[in-house]
C-alpha positions as CSV (number, residue, x, y, z in Angstrom):
1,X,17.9,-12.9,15.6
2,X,17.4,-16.6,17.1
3,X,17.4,-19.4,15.3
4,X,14.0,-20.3,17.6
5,X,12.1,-17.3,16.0
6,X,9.4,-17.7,13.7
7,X,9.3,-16.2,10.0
8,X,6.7,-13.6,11.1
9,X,8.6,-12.5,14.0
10,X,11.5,-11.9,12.5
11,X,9.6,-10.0,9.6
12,X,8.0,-8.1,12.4
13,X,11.8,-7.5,13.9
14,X,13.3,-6.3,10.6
15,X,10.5,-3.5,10.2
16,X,10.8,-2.3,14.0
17,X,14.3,-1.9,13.0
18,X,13.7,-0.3,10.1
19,X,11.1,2.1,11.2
20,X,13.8,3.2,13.9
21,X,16.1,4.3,11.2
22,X,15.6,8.0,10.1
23,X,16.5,7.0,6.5
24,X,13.2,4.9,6.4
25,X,11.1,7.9,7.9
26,X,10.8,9.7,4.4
27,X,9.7,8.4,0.6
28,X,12.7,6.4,-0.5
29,X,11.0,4.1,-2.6
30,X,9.1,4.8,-6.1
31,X,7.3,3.8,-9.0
32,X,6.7,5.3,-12.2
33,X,3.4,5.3,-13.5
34,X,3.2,6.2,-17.6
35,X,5.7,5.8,-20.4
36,X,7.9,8.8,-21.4
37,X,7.8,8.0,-24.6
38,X,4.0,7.6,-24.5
39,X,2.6,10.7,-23.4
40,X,4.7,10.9,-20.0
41,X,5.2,9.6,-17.0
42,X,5.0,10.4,-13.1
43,X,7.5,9.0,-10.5
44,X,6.1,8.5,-6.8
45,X,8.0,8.3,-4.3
46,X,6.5,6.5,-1.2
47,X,7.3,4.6,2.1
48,X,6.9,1.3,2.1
49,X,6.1,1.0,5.9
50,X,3.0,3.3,5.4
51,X,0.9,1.1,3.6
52,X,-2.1,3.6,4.1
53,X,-0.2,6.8,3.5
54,X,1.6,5.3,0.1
55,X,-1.9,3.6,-1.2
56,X,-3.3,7.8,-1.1
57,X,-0.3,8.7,-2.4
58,X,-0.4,6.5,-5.6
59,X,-4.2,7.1,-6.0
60,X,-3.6,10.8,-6.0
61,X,-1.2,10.2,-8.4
62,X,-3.0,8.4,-10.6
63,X,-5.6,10.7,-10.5
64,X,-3.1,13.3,-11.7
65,X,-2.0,10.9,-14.0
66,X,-5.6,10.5,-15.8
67,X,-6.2,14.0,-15.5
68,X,-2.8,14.8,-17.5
69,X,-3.6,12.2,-20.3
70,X,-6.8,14.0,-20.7
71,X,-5.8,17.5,-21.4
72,X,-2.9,15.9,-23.6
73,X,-5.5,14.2,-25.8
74,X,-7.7,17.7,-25.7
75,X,-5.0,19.6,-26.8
76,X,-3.9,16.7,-29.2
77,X,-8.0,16.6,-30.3
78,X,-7.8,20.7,-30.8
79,X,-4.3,21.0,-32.8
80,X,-6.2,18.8,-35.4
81,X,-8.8,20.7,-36.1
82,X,-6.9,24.0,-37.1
C-alpha cells in the first residue's frame, strides 16, 4: 500500500484482496439472532462481502425466527389449557 493512497482506495484494496482468498468465498462470519435462554436462538452465518446475499440470508432467518417463536407460544398457549 502507498502512503499517497486515499482511505477509500485502500478499503477498496483490502476487499479485492480479500475476495481473492478462498477462505472469504464461504459464510465465515455470524450473528445470533434470539436468546437461548429465552425461547432459542439462530446463528447465521454470512459473508460480509455479499452485502445483498447476507441481507436475504438474515431476513430469511428472521423470518424463521418469527415463525419459531410463534409455534413456541401456540404450543406454550395449548399446554395451558389441558
Amino acid at each position: 500500500m502507498s502512503e499517497n493512497m486515499t482511505l477509500e482506495e485502500k478499503i477498496d484494496l483490502v476487499l479485492d484482496i480479500l475476495k481473492d482468498r478462498s477462505e472469504w468465498s464461504d459464510r465465515k462470519c455470524s450473528i445470533t439472532l434470539g436468546t437461548a435462554s429465552k425461547g432459542g436462538e439462530i446463528k447465521v452465518y454470512f459473508n460480509p462481502l455479499d452485502p445483498e446475499g447476507t441481507a436475504k440470508i438474515i431476513r430469511e432467518a428472521y423470518d424463521a425466527f418469527a415463525m419459531m417463536k410463534i409455534q413456541d407460544s401456540m404450543v406454550r398457549d395449548g399446554a395451558k389449557g389441558l
